[in-house]
N, C-alpha and C positions, 0 to 999 in steps of 0.2 A: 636342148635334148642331147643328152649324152649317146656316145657312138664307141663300135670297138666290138672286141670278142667278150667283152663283161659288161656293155653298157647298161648303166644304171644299176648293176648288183651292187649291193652292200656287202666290205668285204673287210674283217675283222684279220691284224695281219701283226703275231704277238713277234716282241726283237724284232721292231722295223726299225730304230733305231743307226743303225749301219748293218755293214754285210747284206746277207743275204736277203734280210728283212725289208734294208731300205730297198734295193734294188727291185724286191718285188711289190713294195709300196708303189713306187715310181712308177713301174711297169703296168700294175692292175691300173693303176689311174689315169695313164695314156690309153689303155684299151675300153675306156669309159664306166669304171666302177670307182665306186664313192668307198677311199679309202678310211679307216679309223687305226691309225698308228698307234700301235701301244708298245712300250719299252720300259725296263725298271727302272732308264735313267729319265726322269721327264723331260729334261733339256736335251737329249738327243733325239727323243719322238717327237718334238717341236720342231727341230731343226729337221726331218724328214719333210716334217706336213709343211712345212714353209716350201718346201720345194716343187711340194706337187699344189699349194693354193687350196681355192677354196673347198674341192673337193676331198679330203683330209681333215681329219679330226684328229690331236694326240693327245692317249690320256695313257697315264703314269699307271702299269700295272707290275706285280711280282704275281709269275706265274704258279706259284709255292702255293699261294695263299687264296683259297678259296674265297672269299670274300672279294676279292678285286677280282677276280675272273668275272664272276656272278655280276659286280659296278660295270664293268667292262662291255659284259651283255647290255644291260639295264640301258647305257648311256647310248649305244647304238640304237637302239631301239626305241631313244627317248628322240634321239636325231631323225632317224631315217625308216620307222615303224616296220624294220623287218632286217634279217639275217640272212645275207647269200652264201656266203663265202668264210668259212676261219681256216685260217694260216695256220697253228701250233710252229712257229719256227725256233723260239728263244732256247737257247741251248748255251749249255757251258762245255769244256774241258778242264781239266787243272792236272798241267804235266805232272804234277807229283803224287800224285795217282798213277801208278804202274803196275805191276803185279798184283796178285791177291795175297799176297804175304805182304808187301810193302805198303799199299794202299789204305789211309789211316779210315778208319769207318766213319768219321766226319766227315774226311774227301767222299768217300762212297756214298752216303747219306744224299749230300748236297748234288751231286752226279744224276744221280737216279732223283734226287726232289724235281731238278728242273727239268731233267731231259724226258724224265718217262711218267712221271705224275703231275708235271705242269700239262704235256697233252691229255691225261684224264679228264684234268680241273676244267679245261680249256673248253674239252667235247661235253662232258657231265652240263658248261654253263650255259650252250649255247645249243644241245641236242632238242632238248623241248620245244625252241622255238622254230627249229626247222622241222620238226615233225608235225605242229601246227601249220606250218604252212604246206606241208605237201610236197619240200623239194629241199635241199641243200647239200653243199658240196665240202669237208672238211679233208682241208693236206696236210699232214705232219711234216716236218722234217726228222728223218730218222738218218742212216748213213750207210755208208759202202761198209763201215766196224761195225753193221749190224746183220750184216750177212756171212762175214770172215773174219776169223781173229786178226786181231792185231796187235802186232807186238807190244807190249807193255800199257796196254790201255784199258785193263781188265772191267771199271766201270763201267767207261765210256761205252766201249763192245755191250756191255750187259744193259746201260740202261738205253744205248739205237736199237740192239735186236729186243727190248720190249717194246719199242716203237712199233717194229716191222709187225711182231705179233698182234698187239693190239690196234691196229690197223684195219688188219684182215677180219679180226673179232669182230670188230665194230660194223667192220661194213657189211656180214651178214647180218648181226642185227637188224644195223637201220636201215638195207635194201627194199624190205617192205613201206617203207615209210618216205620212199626217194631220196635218199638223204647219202649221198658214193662218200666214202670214204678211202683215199690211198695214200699215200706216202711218198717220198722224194728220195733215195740216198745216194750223195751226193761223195764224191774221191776227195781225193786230195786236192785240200782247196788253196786259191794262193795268196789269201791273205785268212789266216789263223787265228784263231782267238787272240786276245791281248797278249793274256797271259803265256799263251801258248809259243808267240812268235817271239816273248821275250827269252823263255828258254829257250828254243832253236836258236837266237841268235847269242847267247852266251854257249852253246854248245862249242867244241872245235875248231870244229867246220861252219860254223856259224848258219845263219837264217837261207842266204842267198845259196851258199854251196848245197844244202839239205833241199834245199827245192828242186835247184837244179837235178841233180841225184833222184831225186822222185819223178820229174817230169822225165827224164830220162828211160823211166822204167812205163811210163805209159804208152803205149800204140799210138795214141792220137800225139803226144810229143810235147803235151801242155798239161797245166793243174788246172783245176776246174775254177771259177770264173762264179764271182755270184749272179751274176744274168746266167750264166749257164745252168743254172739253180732256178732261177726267176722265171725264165722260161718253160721247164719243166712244171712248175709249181703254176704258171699261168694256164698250159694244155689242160690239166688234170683238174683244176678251177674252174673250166669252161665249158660250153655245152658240146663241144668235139672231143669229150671225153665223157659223152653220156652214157656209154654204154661202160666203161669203165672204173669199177670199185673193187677194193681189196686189194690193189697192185703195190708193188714197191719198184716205182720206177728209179733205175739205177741210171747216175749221170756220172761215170767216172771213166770217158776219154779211153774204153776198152778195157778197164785190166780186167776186170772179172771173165772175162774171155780167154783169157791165156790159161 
């Protein structure tokens, strides 16, 4: 018998793969839910599930592509005859996307495919069978650039604030239907995209200096932390966050406070 704040839920968790994904892999499956890792690299959602054991499932999804979302459901459901829990977590950046004059519409395209219509695909695959059952809980990761501009990240900004938006959408819908939907967004974090921390670190001032420089600028005096993510995304998960749907809880170490 599984034990914990999710014991026994079934809990779909897309870019588990590393980052914030794995960390809240890891995390839902110490609090006793039965993880299903999914990541577009298949050999990184393996190497998640190998961590957490038998409780862990990993299968190869692109959140792009409706068809693997809809496999994605199918397989959970072929494992564990029901749905508690989806993560929407996989997300891109790509520093060369900046502006909206510079920003190529293929970067823009691919920005908004994964960040704000892979959560559609995600909710769209998995909405039916929590309103069959009468309950379920869906978190997005959306971001702190989706409540305030940020400099030069013109997609990014537009495809977390359709995150934030469609969030709140959704969770009035599926309210009726017990089914909370909220969102996470999360500051500045301190390990960035790949691609992302390879620019910083070709920049100047390189990787280390630009963080410093950022954590500097926060009240709490650090960058956010993918447990610091994982935990969030675990409360909002849980049934200590029953009464709460439509939220964009913000984890970013106070700035938005200043």
């Amino acid at each position: 018998m599984r034990s914990g704040r999710l014991a026994a839920r079934v809990a779909v968790i897309t870019g588990a793969g590393s980052g914030i994904g794995r960390a809240s892999a890891l995390l839902f499956a110490r609090e006793g839910a039965y993880v299903v890792v999914a990541d577009l690299v298949e050999a990184t959602a393996l190497e998640t599930a190998a961590l957490i054991g038998p409780a862990a499932t990993a299968l190869a999804a692109d959140v792009t592509v409706p068809a693997d979302l809809e496999r994605l459901v199918a397989a959970t459901l072929a494992r564990h005859g029901r749905l508690d829990i989806l993560f929407n977590n996989a997300g891109i950046d790509r520093p060369q996307a900046t502006n909206v004059v510079s920003t190529s519409e293929a970067d823009w395209q691919r920005i908004v495919d994964v960040n704000l219509k892979g959560v559609l695909l995600g909710a769209r695959a998995a909405l039916p069978v929590m309103k069959a059952q009468g309950r379920g809980a869906i978190v997005n990761t959306a971001s702190q650039a989706g409540l305030v501009g940020t400099p030069q990240e013109a997609a990014y900004c537009a495809s977390k604030g359709g995150v934030v938006a469609l969030t709140r959408q959704m969770a009035v819908d599926y309210a009726p239907f017990n089914v909370r939907v909220n969102c996470v967004c999360p500051g500045a974090v301190d390990r960035p995209t790949v691609d992302r921390a390879g620019w910083l670190a070709a920049t100047p001032d390189g990787l280390a200096q630009r963080q410093a420089r950022l954590a500097a600028a926060i009240p709490l005096g650090r960058l956010c932390t993918a447990m610091d993510v994982a935990y969030a995304a675990l409360y909002l998960a849980s049934d200590e966050a029953a009464y709460v749907t439509g939220t964009a809880l913000v984890v970013d170490g106070g700035v938005l406070a200043l």
